[in-house]
N, C-alpha and C positions, 0 to 999 in steps of 0.2 A: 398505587400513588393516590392518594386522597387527595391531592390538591385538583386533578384533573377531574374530579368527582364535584369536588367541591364548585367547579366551576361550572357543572352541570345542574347543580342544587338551585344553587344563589346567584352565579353571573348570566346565566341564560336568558330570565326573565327580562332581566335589564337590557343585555344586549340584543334581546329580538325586540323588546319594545318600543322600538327607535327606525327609523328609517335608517337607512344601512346603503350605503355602496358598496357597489359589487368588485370594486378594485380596493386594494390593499399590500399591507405589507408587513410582518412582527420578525425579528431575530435576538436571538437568544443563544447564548454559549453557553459549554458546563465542561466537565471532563467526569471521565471513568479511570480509575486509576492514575496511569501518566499519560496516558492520552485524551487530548482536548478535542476539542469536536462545536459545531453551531451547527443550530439548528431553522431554517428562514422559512419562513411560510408567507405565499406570495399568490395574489386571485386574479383573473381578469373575468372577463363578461360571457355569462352562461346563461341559458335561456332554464336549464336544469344545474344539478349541481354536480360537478363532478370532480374526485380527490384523485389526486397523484401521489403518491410515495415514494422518491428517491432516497435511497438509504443503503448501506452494505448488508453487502447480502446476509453476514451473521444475524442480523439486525432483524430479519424479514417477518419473523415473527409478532415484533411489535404494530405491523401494521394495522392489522385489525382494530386496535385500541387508540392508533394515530387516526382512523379514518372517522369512528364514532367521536374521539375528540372535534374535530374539525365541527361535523356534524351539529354540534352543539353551538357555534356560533355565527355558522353557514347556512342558509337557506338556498343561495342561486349560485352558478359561477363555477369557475375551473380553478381549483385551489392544489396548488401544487408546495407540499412539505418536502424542504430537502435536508438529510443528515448528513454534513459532509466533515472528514475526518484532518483537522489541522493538519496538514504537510511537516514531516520534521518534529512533529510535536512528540512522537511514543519515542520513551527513553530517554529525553530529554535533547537530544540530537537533533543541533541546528538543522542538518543537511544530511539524512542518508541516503548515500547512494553506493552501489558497485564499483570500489575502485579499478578490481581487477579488468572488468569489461569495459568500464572509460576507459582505463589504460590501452586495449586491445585496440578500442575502436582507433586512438589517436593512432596508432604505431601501423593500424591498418591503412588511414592516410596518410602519415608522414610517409611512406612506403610508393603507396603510390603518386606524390608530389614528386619521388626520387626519380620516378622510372621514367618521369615527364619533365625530366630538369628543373623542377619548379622547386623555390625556396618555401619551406614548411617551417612558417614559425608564427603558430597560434595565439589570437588574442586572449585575455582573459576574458571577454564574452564570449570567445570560442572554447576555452575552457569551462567555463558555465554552465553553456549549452551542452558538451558530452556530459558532464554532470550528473545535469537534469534529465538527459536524454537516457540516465541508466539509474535513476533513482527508485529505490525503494517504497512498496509503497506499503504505508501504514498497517499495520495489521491491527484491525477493530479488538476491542477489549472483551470477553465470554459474553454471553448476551445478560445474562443473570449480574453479573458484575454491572451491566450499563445501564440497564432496566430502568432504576431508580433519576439517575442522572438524564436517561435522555428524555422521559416523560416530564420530569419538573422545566426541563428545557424549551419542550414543545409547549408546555404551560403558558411560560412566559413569553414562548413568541406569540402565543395564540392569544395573547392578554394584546399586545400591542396590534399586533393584525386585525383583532377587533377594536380597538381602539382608532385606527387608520379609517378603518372601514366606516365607523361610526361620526369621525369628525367630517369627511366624505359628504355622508349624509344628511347631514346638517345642512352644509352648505347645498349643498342640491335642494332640501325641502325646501330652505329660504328660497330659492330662488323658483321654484316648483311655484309657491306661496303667491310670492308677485306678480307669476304669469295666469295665477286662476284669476286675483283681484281684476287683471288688462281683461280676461274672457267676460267677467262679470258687466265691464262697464262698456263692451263691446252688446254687450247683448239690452242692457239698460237701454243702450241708445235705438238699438232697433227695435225695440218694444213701446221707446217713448214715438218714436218715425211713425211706426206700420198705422197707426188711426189718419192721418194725413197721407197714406199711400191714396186711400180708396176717394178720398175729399180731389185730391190729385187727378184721379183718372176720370172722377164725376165735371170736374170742370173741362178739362181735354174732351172729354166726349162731345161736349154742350156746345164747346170750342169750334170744335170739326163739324158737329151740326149748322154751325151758323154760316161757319166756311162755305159749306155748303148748298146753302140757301133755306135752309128747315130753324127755322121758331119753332125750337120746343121748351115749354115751362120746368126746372127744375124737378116740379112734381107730376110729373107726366109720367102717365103710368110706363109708357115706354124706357122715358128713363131710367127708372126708378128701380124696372127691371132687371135693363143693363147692368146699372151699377149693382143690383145686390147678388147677379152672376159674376162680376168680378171680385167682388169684393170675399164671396164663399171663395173663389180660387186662390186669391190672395192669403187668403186669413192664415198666420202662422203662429198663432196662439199655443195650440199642441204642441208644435215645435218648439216654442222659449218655453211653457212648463214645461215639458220633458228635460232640454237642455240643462233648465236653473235644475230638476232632480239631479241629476249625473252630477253635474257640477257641485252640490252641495255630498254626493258620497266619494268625489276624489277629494273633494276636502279635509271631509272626514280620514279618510284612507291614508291622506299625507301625515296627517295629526299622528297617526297611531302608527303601529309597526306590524312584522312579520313580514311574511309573503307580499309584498308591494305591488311590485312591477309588475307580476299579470296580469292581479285585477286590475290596474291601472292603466295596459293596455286596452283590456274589452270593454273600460269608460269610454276609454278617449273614442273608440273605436262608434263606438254608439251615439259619443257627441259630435262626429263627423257627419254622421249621417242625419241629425239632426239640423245642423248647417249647410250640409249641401243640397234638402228640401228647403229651408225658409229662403237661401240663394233660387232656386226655383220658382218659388211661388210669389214672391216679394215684387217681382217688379218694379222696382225701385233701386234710381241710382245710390242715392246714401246707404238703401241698407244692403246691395252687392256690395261696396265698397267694405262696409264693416264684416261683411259676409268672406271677403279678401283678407283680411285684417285678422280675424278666426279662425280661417284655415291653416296662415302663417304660423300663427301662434300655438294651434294645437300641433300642429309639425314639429315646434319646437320642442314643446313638452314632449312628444313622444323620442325624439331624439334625447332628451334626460332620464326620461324614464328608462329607457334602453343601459343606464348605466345604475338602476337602481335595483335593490333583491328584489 
C-alpha cells in the first residue's frame, strides 16, 4: 500500500513536529468485496507507547504493518486499532441469522409457558432478541482480497487520529505557554524582592539591638558581620539563574515537537527543586508567598504535561 508509506515519507515529519496529545481518535470505513467493515483508532495516556490490534483473526497477519503504521504517528500512549466487520453487511443481507435455531429456541419456550399454564405470546422485541441471539456471524473476506482495502482504511483513520491528536496539542501548548509566562513573572518578582530581604533583616537586627538596650552603629563591625552571614544564607541568585535556564529549555521544548513529556517531566522536576531551596533560603514573606504561587503552578503544568507525548 503506498499510501501508508507515503505517510511515513512526507506526513511523519510534520506530525511529530508539533506537540501532540496523547489522546485521540480517527475512523474510517472501506469494504472488501461485499463485505464492509471500519476501521477506529483510539489512544489514551502512556508513559511508553503501546499498540493494540483487534481484528479477525483471518486478518492477523496484517498486524505487523498495522503496528509499524501506528508507529509513525505515535510516540507515547496506549493506541488501540480496531477492525470490526459490518453486522448483516456480507451478501448484502440486512439480517442473517439461523432461522431454524430461532425457531427451536421459541417452541422450546413456548413449551415450557405450556407446562406452567402461562400464556406464550412473544413480543416483536422478543422476536428480535431470538434473532440476534442466533445470528450469523460475518465471515471476513481472504486476507489477500482485503489487504489493499483495510490498509488504505487504517490510512485514513490514522490521518484523523493524528489530526485529533495534534489539535489536542495545540491547545495544551497554548496553555502550557501561559502558564511558563505566570512562572516568569513569578520569579521577576522575587528577584526584584530578594535585595530588600537582606536591607530587611539589617534593620530588624539594629531594631532588636536597641530593644534591647545596645547602640550599635549601622557600620559596626559586628553588624556588618551579622548581616553578610545572613545575607550568604539568604542569597538565591543560583537558584533564579538555574530556574530562568530550565525555564528557558521547556520553552523551547513546547515550541518544538517529538518526545515531549519526558523531557518535560525532568524540567519541571529540576525547577521544583530550585524553588523549594529559594523557599528555604529566602526568609521572606513575599517571596514564600510567590514561592506558594510556583509550586501551584508548576503542579499544574505537570498535571498537562502528563497528557502530552
Amino acid at each position: 500500500m503506498p499510501g501508508i508509506w507515503d505517510l511515513s515519507r512526507r506526513g511523519l515529519a510534520s506530525v511529530l513536529a508539533r506537540m501532540n496529545s496523547m489522546t485521540g481518535y480517527g475512523r474510517a470505513s472501506g469494504s472488501a468485496g461485499a463485505q464492509t467493515f471500519s476501521v477506529q483508532v483510539s489512544s489514551v495516556n502512556r508513559k511508553a507507547l503501546e499498540v493494540k490490534i483487534a481484528q479477525p483473526p483471518a486478518w492477523d497477519e496484517l498486524e505487523p504493518i498495522m503496528v509499524e503504521a501506528v508507529k509513525k504517528v505515535a510516540l507515547r500512549g496506549t493506541v488501540q486499532v480496531r477492525v470490526e466487520l459490518d453486522a448483516g453487511a456480507s451478501g448484502g443481507a440486512a439480517a442473517d441469522f439461523d432461522e431454524v435455531a430461532a425457531g427451536v429456541w421459541l417452541d422450546r419456550l413456548a413449551a415450557f409457558a405450556a407446562k406452567r399454564d402461562v400464556i406464550f405470546s412473544p413480543t416483536t422485541d422478543a422476536l428480535v432478541q431470538s434473532a440476534m441471539q442466533f445470528r450469523r456471524k460475518s465471515e471476513p473476506p481472504a486476507l489477500e482480497t482485503a489487504r489493499p482495502a483495510v490498509l488504505a482504511a487504517l490510512e485514513q483513520a490514522l490521518k484523523g487520529f493524528a489530526a485529533m491528536r495534534a489539535a489536542e496539542g495545540e491547545a495544551l501548548r497554548r496553555d502550557l505557554e501561559a502558564r511558563l509566562a505566570l512562572l516568569l513573572e513569578h520569579i521577576d518578582a522575587i528577584a526584584a524582592r530578594s535585595p530588600q530581604v537582606v536591607v530587611s533583616a539589617r534593620e530588624a537586627l539594629l531594631r532588636r539591638l536597641r530593644e534591647a538596650g545596645l547602640e550599635l552603629r549601622v557600620d559596626d563591625e559586628r553588624v556588618l558581620k551579622e548581616v553578610a552571614l545572613f545575607a550568604d544564607r539568604c542569597d538565591i541568585a543560583e537558584e533564579l539563574t538555574r530556574f530562568r535556564s530550565h525555564h528557558a529549555q521547556l520553552k523551547k521544548l513546547f515550541a518544538g515537537g517529538g518526545e515531549i513529556g519526558r523531557k518535560a517531566e525532568f524540567i519541571l522536576q529540576e525547577m521544583g527543586r530550585e524553588v523549594n531551596t529559594t523557599g528555604a533560603k529566602a526568609n521572606d514573606y513575599e517571596i514564600a508567598r510567590r514561592v506558594i504561587e510556583l509550586k501551584n503552578e508548576l503542579e499544574r503544568i505537570k498535571e498537562q504535561i502528563a497528557n502530552v507525548e
